[in-house]
N, C-alpha and C positions, 0 to 999 in steps of 0.2 A: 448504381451511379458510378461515372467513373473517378479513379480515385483523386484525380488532380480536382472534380469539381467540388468533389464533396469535401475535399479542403476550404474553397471556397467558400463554400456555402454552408461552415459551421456554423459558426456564429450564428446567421439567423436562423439555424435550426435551434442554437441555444435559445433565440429570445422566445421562439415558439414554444419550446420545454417548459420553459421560464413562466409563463402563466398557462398551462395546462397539460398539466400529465398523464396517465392513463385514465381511462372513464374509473373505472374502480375503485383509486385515490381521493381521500378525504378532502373537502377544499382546504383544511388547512394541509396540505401534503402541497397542495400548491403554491399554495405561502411560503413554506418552507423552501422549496426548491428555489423560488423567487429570490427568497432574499439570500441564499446559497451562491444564486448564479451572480446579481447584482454586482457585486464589487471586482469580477472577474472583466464581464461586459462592459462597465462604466470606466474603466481604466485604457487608453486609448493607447496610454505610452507601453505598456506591456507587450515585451517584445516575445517573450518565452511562454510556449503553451502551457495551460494549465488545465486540470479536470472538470469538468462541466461541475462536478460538486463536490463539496468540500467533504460530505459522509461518505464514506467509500465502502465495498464489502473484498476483505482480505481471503484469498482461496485457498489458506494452507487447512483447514478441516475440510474445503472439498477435495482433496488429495489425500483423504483418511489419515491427517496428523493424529499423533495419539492413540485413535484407537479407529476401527472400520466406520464408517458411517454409509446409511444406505442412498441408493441415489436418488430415491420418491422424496426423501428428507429434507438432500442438500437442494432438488429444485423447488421444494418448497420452501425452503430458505432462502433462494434468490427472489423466488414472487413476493414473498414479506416484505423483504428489503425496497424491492421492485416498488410495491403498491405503497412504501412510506417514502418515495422519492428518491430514493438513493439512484446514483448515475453516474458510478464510478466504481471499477469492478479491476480487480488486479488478479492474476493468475500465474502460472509459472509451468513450465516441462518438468522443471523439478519435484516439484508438490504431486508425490504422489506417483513421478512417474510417466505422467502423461495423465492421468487423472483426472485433477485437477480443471486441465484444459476443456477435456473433452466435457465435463459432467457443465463444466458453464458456457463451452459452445452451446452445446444443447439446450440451456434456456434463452441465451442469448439470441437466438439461428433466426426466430421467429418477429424480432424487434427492429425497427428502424433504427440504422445504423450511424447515423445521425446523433442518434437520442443519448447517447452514453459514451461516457470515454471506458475503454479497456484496455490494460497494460500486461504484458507478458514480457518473459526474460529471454537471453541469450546469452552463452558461457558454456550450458552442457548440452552436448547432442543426445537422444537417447536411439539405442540399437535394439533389435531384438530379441528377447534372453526370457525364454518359459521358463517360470515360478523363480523368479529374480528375490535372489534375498542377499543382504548383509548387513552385518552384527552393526549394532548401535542406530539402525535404520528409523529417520523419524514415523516412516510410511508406513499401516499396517495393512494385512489381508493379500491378495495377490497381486502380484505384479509381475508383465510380462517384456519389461523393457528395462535395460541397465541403463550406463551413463557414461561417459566421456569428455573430457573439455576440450573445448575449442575457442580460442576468443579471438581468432585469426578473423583477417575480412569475409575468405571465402564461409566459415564457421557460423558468424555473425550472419550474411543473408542465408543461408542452409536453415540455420534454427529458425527466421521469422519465414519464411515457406515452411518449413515443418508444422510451425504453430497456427500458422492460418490453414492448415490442413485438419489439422485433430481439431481446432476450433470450429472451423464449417463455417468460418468468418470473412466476410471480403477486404474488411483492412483492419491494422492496429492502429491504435494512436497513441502511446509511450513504449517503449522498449529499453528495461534495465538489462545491462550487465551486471549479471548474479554472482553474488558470492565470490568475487574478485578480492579476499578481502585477509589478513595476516589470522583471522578467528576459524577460516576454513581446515580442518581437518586433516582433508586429502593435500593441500597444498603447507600449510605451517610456513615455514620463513621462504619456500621456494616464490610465496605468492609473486612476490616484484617484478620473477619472469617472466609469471603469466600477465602481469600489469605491462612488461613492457610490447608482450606481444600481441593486449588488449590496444594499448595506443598506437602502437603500427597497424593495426589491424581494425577490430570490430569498434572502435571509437569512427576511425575516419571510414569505416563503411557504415556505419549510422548515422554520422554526420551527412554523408551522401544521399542515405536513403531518404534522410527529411530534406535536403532539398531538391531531391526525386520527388516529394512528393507520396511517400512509400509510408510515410511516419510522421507524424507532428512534432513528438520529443524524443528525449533517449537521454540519457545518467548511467547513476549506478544503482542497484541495488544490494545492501552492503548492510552489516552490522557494527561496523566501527568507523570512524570517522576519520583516517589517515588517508584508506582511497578515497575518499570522497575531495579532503585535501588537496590531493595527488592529481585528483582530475583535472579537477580547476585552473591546476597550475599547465595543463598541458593539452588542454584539449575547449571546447565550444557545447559544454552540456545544456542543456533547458530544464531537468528535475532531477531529483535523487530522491531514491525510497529510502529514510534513512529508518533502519528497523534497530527495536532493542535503546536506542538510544536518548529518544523523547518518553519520558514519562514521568508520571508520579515519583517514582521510586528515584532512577535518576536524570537528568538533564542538563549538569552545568559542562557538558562537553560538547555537547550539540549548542546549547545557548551563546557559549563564548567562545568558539573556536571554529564553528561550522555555519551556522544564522548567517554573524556578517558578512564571509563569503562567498554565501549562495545569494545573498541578496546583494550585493555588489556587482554578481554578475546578473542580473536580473532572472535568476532561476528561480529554483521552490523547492520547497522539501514536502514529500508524502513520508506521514510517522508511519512508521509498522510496528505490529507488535504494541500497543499503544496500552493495553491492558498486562503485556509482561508476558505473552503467555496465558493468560486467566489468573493470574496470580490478583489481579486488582478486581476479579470478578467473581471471586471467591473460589476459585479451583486451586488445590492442594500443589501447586507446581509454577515454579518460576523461569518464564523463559523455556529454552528446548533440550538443555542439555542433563536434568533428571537432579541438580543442585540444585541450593539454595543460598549464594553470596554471602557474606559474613553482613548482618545487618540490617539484611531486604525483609524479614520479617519480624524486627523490631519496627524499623520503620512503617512495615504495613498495620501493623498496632496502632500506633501514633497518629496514624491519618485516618485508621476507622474511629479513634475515637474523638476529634476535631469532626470528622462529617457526623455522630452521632451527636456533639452539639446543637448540633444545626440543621439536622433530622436532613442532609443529606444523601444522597446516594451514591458510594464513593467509586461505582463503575461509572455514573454518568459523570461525577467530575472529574475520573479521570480520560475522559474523551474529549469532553471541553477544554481541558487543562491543555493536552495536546495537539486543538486547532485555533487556539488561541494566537498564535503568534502571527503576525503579516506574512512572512515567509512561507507560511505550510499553506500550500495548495490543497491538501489531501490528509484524511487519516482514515484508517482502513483496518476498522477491528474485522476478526474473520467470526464463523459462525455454521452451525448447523442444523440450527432447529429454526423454526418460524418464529419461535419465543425470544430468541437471542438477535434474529435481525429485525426483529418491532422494536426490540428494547434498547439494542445500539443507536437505533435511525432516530428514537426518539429522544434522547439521550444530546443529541446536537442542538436541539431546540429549548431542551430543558430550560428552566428558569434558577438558579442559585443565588441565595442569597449574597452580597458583596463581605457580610462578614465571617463567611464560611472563607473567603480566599484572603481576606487580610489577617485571621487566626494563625491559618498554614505559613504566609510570609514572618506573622510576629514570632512562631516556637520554630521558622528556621527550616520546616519541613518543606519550601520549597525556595528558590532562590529568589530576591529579592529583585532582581531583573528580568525576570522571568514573567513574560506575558499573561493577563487572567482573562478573561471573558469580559465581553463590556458588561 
């Protein structure tokens, strides 16, 4: 299809979605996705795209984060996800390398394009570099491609033709500017130049390419909330992946200083990182960078032992917790096993009790403004 049509003709590919998913999916999988899509479609005034579903599946373990994962795994980890409704799939050049991309082109290749929204970044180029390695690298096993930034206009459409290459995909429909951000590494206090040469640049050639018809949205994808700030004040976004930010653990910086001005401009925020890392899903590790905050695991005490009140399960209320708010479009725990995406997908629909989230408000464990689950 070509791509201006099938701008057009989302939507009613959404309402199609909307009561009937693959044959294989459970009828409640369609319930699910139903009332997933509802409040997206019913809202007429929405100006800014959002993800056909609010359960998303995050690609940084198909980029072998951590530790190698094989590829029979990660696509059986998409089909899980796949056949519990999920329709919202985020990836990155970064993750892995080129990784990433390619191992969810290839389940994706096969599916009505229509059917799912899929988000990919722009920021680094990657070149070719046999058995590529360096020190502190999230990425493990081999890799045959380095990296370079670019957030210049010509950089910006170079990366989304590179990514619809390695994807084997005929169009995207969100595209963050990655890692633009003061927390990045390779850039520390230089970041602002790359931000200025992000809003000269790959801002207003993504702003172009959606209304080329090239893209639906475009943001940032960021783990702190000052470019995101930044953006706003200088540019026409429609989402932000805000990662590291929304969770359990912490929140009142996205809640109060990020929410109201994404939702003033009628944008959306997709969580990443929603689980910490696995840190709220019981893996020994917070976040990416191999620490543990002064804090974050007193506090993860605290909150297993309020969901052991209430015989909850403190991975599924921390996904709820984190698509709870009007503003979030998306939340996007990642995964590898078929176990971890039945258990994410089912997780969104879960039922908790109302006095598991007024406990957390009374001992303070989460903010008192802060959105719960109806």
């Amino acid at each position: 299809m070509h791509r201006r049509n099938f701008l057009q003709n989302s939507s009613l590919a959404a309402v199609a979605l909307a009561t009937g998913v693959s044959a294989g999916a459970a009828a409640t999988t369609n319930a699910t996705v139903e009332n997933q899509l509802m409040p997206t479609l019913l809202n007429p005034t929405a100006k800014k795209y959002r993800p056909l579903t609010k359960s998303g599946f995050g690609g940084v373990a198909l980029g072998n984060g951590f530790q190698v994962n094989p590829d029979i795994e990660c696509w059986q980890a998409l089909e899980a996800a796949w056949n519990a409704g999920v329709r919202h799939f985020d990836t990155s050049p970064w993750y892995g390398l080129g990784i990433s991309e390619r191992r969810m082109g290839m389940f994706l290749k096969d599916k009505q394009r229509a059917d799912y929204t899929l988000s990919t970044k722009v920021g680094r180029l990657l070149e070719p570099h046999e058995n590529f390695t360096m020190k502190g690298l999230l990425w493990q096993g081999k890799m045959n491609f380095s990296y370079r930034y670019d957030y210049s206009a010509s950089g910006a459409r170079r990366s989304v033709e590179d990514s619809l290459q390695r994807l084997g995909i005929s169009a995207l429909d969100i595209m963050y500017i990655h890692d633009l951000s003061p927390d990045n590494g390779d850039m520390k206090t230089d970041w602002l130049k790359h931000f200025a040469t992000a809003q000269n640049g790959a801002m207003k050639e993504l702003t172009k390419m959606r209304e080329e018809g090239l893209i639906k949205g475009w943001g940032l994808g960021v783990n702190t909330i000052e470019p995101i700030v930044k953006t706003l004040q200088v540019a026409d976004p429609d989402i932000f992946l805000s990662a590291c930010q929304y969770s359990l653990i912490q929140h009142e910086a996205d809640l109060n200083q990020v929410f109201p001005l994404v939702a003033a401009k009628g944008a959306s925020i997709v969580v990443g990182a929603p689980l910490c890392g696995g840190f709220l899903a019981g893996k020994n590790r917070y976040l990416y960078d191999g620490s543990f905050p002064p804090g974050v695991q007193d506090k993860l005490a605290a909150l297993k032992q309020v969901a052991a009140n209430h015989h909850v399960d403190l991975r599924t209320a921390a996904l709820q917790f984190a698509a709870a708010p009007p503003v979030v479009s998306g939340v996007i725990p990642g995964g590898h096993t078929v176990q971890q995406a039945q258990e994410n997908a089912a997780s969104f629909t879960a039922k908790l009790p109302a006095a598991f989230w007024q406990e957390l408000k009374q001992q303070k464990l989460i903010a008192e403004a802060a959105s719960i689950p109806a």
